[in-house]
N, C-alpha and C positions, 0 to 999 in steps of 0.2 A: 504494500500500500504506500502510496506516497503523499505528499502534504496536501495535494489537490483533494486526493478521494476522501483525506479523514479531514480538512474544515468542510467539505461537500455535503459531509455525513452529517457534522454537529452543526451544520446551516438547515437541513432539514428538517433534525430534530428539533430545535430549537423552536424552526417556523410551524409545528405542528404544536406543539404548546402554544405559541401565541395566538395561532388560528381558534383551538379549543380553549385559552382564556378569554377572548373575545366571542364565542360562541356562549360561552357561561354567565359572561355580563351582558352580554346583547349588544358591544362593542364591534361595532362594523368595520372604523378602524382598524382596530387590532388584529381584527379576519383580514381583514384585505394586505394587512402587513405582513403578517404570518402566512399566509399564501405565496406573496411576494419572496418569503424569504426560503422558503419551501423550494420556487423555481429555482431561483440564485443559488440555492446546494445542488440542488438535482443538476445543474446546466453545469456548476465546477467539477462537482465527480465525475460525471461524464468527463473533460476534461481531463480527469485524470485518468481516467479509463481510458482513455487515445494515447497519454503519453506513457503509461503502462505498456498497450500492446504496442506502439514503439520501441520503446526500449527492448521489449522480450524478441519483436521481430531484428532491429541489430542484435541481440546476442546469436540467435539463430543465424544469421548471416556471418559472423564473424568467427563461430565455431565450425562454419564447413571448409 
């Protein structure tokens, strides 16, 4: 795992609380932030998910 895919993760997590304390108060704001940050993780792991299978495809090239 690299730096990407684990703040990726804890952006997710994070934005799924904010969405569910905003859901609990009837705070629309805070849904619509928490969603928001939801995307912003989801879209960085991905991220790191490309420079993951990067890296693993140069090692593969570089061992034959």
């Amino acid at each position: 795992m690299n730096t990407n895919q684990v703040k990726g993760t804890a952006k997710d997590v994070t934005g799924k609380a904010q969405e569910q304390f905003g859901n609990a108060t009837g705070d629309t704001t805070q849904q619509v932030k928490g969603v928001a940050k939801q995307v912003e993780g989801k879209v960085q792991k991905g991220v790191g998910n490309v420079e993951d299978a990067a890296d693993d495809a140069a090692r593969k090239t570089n061992d034959r």
